[in-house]
N, C-alpha and C positions, 0 to 999 in steps of 0.2 A: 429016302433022301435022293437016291437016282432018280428017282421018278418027278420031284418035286424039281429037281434041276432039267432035266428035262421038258418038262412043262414049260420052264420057265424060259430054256431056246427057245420052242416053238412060238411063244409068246410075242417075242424079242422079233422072230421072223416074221409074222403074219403081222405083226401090228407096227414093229418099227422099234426105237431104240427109245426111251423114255425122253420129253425134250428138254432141256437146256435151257435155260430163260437167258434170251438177248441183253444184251448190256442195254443199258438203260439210254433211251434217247436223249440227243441234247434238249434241253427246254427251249422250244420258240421264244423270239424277243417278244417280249411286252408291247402291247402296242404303244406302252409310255415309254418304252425304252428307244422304239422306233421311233415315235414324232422327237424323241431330244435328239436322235442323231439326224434325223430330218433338216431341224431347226438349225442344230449348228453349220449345217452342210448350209445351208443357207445363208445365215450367218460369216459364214466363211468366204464365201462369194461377195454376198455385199458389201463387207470389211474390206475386201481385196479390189473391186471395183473404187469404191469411195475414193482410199487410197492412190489408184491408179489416176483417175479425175483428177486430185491433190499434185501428183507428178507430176500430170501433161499440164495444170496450168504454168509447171515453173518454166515453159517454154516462153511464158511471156514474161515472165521474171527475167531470163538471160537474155531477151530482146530489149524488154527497157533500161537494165545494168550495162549492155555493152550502146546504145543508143546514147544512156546519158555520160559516157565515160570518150565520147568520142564527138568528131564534129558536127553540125548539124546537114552539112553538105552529104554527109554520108549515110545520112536514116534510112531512106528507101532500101538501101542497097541490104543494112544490117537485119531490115525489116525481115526483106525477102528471103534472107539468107537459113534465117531461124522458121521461118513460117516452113520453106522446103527442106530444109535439112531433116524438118520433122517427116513431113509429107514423105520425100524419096525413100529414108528411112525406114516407114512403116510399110509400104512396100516390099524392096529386099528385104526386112527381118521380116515378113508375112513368109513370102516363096523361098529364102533361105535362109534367114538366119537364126529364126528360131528352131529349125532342124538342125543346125549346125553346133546349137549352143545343148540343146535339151532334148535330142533326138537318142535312140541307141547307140554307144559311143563305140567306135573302134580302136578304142586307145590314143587317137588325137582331138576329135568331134565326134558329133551327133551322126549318123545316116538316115532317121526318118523323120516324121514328121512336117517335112518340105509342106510349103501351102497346107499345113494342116490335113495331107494326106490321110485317108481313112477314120478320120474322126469324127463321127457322127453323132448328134446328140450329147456330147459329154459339156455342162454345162460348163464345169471346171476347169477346162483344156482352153476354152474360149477363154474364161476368167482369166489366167492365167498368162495367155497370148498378148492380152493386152496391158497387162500389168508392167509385163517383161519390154514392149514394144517402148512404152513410154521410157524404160530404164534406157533402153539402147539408144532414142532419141536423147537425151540426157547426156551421154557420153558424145554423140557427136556433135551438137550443138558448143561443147566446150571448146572447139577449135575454131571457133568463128571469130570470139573475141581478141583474141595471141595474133587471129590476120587479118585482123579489122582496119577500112582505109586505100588498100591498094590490092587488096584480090581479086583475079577476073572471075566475074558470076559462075560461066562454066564451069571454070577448073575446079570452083568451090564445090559444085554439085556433082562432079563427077568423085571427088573426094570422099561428100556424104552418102554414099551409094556403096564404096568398096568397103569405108567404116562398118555400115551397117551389115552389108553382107558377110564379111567375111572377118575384119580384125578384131572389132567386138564379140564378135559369139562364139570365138574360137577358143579367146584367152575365158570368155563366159566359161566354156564348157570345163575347162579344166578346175575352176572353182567353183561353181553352182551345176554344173552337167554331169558330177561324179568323177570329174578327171582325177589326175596324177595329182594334182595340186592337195583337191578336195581330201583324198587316201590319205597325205600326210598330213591332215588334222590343219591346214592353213586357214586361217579365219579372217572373213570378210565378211558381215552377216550384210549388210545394205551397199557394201558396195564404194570402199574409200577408194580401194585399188581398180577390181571389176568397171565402174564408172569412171569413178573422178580421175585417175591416176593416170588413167587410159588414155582420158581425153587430155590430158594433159601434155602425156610425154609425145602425144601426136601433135598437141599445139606444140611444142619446141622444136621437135622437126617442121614444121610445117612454118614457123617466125622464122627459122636459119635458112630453111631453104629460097623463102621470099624475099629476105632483106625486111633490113628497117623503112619507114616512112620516110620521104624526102623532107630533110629539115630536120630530123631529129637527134641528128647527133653532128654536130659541129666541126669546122677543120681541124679543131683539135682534139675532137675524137669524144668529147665533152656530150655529156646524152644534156638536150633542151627536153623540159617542160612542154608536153601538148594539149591543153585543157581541156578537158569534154566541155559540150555544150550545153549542159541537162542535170547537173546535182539532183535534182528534185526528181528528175525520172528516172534516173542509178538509185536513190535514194528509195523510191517507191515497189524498184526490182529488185532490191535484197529482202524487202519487207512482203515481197510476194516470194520468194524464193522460200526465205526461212518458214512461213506459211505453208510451204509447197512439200516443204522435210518434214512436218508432219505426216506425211502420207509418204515418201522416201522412207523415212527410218519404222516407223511403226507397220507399218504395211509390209513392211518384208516376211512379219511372221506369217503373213499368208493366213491367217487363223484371229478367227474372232474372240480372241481370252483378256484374263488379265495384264499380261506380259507389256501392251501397247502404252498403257499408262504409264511402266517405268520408261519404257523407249523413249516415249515423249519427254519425259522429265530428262534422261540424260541427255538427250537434242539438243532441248534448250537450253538447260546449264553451259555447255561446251559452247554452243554459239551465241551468252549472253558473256560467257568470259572470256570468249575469242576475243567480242569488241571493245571490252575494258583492255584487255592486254594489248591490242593495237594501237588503242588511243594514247594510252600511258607511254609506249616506248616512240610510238611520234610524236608525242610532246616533248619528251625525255630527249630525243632528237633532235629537233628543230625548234622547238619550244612552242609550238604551233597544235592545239589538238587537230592534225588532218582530218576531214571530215569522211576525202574519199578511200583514205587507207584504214580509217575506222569501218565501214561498211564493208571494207574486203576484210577485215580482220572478224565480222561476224561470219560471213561466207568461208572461213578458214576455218572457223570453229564446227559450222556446222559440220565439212568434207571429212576434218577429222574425226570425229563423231560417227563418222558413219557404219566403218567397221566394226567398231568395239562396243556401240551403244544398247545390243543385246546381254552384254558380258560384262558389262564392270558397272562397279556403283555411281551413284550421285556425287559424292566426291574426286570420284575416279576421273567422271566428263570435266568435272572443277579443272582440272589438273590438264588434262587432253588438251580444250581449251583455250589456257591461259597458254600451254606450250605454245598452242598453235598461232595464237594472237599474235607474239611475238616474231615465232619462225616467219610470218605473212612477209611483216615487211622487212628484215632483211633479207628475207631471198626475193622480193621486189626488187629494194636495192643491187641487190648484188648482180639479177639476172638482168637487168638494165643498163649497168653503171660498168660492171666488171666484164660481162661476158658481151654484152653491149649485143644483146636481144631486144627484138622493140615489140612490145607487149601491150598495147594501149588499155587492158583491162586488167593485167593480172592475173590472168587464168593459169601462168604456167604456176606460178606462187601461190594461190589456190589451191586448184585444184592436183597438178601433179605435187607440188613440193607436199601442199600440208594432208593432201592424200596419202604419199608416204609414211608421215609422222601416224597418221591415225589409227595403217594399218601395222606399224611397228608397235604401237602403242598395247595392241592386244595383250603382244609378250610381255609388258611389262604391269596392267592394269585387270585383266581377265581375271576376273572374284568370282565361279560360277558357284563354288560352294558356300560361298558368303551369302547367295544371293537364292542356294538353294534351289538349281536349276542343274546342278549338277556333283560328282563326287569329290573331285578336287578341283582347285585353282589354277588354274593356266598364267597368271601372271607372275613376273619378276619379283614386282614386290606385293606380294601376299602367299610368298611363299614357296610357289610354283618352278621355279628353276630358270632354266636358261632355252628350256628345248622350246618352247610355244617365239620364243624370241628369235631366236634363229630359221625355224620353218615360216616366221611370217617375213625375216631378210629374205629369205630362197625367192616366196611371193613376190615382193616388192621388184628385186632384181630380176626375174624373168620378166615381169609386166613392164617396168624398164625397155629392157633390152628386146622384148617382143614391139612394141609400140612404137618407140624409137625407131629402131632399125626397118622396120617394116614402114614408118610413116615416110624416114625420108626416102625411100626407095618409092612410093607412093606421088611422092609430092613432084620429085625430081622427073617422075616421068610424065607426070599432068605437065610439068613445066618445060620437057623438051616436046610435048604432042601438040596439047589443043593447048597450052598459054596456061602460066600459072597467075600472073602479074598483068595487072594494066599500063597501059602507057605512064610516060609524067606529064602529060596534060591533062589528061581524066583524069588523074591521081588530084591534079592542082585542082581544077574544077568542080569535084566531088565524084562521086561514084554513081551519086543518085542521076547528076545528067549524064556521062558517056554510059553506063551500065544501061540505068533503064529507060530515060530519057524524060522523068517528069523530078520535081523537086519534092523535099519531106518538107516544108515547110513555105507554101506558094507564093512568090510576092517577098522573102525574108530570107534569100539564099544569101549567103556570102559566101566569094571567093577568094581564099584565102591559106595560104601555102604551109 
């Protein structure tokens, strides 16, 4: 037996230790497994492009809705306003603001990514740059309309430049850039607050800091009626807008799946009940169905829609919607009449009010388990509590108070530097002659106060 274990050292020495069999390698993908993730990676990209296309054209949507909502004197000017606001825009969000929004965060913003530093090749990152660019153009474009009339050109564009560079992608980063916001589960999937809300509470700063139009509110303090010159071209601009949220709300999921199809269906829902519920409560009102507080009441439907329209049902947008129809025009009313803001489109009642309502709406409408998208309900009512409701107050309220306070510090200081306001003669004359010095409509100007 010694001998037989001894052997059996020697064995162990000269030859090695018996071997082991390696764990068993992972299996290669399939090359079917590969071409599907190919496709969708493809898929993914052109879904998100399309999209993007969808978005930028609702720059001409806000161009022809603040155009027909205002005088004809003033085209050129609103023209220009919206064509560069986009332009300067995509610029600073190129060199910083989409590093500011979506870069490595330090706990307030991004740090890289500036000019698409170090990015080479990655087709998705492009994809992605431009998806995001049109969203930022989107927000600042919403402040054109609230100072539509008596803006001096500069001041305008020096305003769409610090928008883009720095107030949009900052309050971005905190809810789409993995901020503080994002950690506490706050929900914006398209962007009610992120966009609309943004641009909003920067138009209210930005109508107080200006002043109202000359003539529009009377010795006695009484706000006058100022007709746009154009129903049919406002009329043609929500119907390119709403067109336009198709690729806003569905496009957000960045992914070519099934998902896009309910996005769209709660879209519409919400912005076809916006504009029954607008028209009903200005009839209800005046007895008159308003044609132009009906078209803002579909644009109301849509804003609010925008956050929640990944999260809650088909009945849920019914609901969002008809809120928001209504909310439109009294807080028109009220932001006109009461607070005696001079608004010539409605954008702060749009977009900041019913952008509010939409991204509050989560806490109370969020069915993800209904919907099977996820394990429980985040909404009020369906079960969900009160916590989804209160973290999207938190939201609302910083975006508020960030926007705000940041716009009028913004405005105030365009308006002690290079001029925020034009004379009251170019104001009388139109904008199109002192601004740029040709007319929107040649041969058919009128001057008219």
């Amino acid at each position: 037996m010694r001998w037989a274990i001894l052997a059996a050292v020697l064995l162990v020495a000269v030859v090695g230790p018996p071997a082991i069999a390696d764990e068993p390698a992972a299996p290669e993908a399939s090359p079917l497994a590969a071409a599907t993730e190919a496709l969708q990676t493809n898929l993914n990209i052109v879904w998100t492009c399309v999209a993007a296309f969808l978005v930028f054209f609702m720059q001409a949507g806000f161009a022809m809705v603040e155009t027909g909502f205002t005088r004809a004197k003033n085209t050129v000017n609103i023209l220009m306003k919206n064509l560069m606001d986009f332009s300067i825009g995509t610029i600073a969000f190129f060199c910083i603001g989409f590093g500011l929004m979506f870069g490595e965060s330090n706990g307030l913003s991004g740090t890289t990514l500036f000019g698409l530093k170090g990015i080479v090749g990655n087709d998705w990152q492009f994809t992605f740059l431009i998806f995001q660019t049109v969203f930022a153009a989107t927000a600042a474009t919403i402040v054109s309309g609230a100072m539509a009339e008596r803006t001096k050109f500069i001041g305008y564009l020096a305003y769409s430049f610090v928008i883009s560079l720095v107030i949009y992608p900052v309050f971005g980063h905190w809810v789409w850039g993995g901020g503080w916001l994002a950690e506490m589960g706050f929900c914006d999937f398209a962007g009610s607050t992120v966009v609309h809300s943004m641009g909003g509470w920067l138009a209210l700063a930005g109508a107080i800091v200006l002043g109202p139009r000359l003539g529009k509110y009377g010795p006695d303090g009484k706000a006058k009626a100022i007709p746009g010159h154009n129903i049919p071209l406002a009329a043609l601009g929500v119907f390119i807008l709403w067109f336009g949220w198709f690729g806003f709300n569905p496009g957000s999921t960045v992914v070519g799946d099934g998902s896009i199809g309910r996005i769209a269906v709660t879209t519409n829902i919400a912005a076809a009940m916006g504009a029954i519920a607008a028209m009903v409560t200005v009839w209800l009102m005046t007895g008159k169905p308003d044609g132009s507080m009906t078209l803002n009441g579909a644009l109301a439907g849509l804003v609010a829609v925008t956050a929640p329209c990944a999260t809650i049902t088909p009945m849920g947008a019914l609901w969002i919607g008809l809120v928001a129809g209504v909310l439109v025009v009294f807080a028109v009313n009220f932001i006109d009449r009461v607070l005696k803001v001079d608004d010539p489109v409605g954008a702060i009642s749009v977009h900041g009010v019913c952008g509010a309502w939409g991204t509050l709406s989560c806490g109370l409408f969020n069915a993800q388990s209904t919907l099977g998208i996820g394990e429980v309900n985040g909404g009020l009512f369906y079960g969900g509590g009160f916590g989804q409701l209160i973290t999207q107050a938190i939201g609302v309220g910083t975006a508020f108070a960030w926007a705000f306070v940041l716009g009028l510090i913004l405005f105030v200081t365009i308006k002690k530097t290079i001029g925020l306001r034009v004379t009251g003669d170019e104001e009388l004359k139109g904008l199109d002659i002192g601004e740029h010095g040709m007319e929107g409509y040649s041969g058919f100007q009128i001057f008219n106060g």
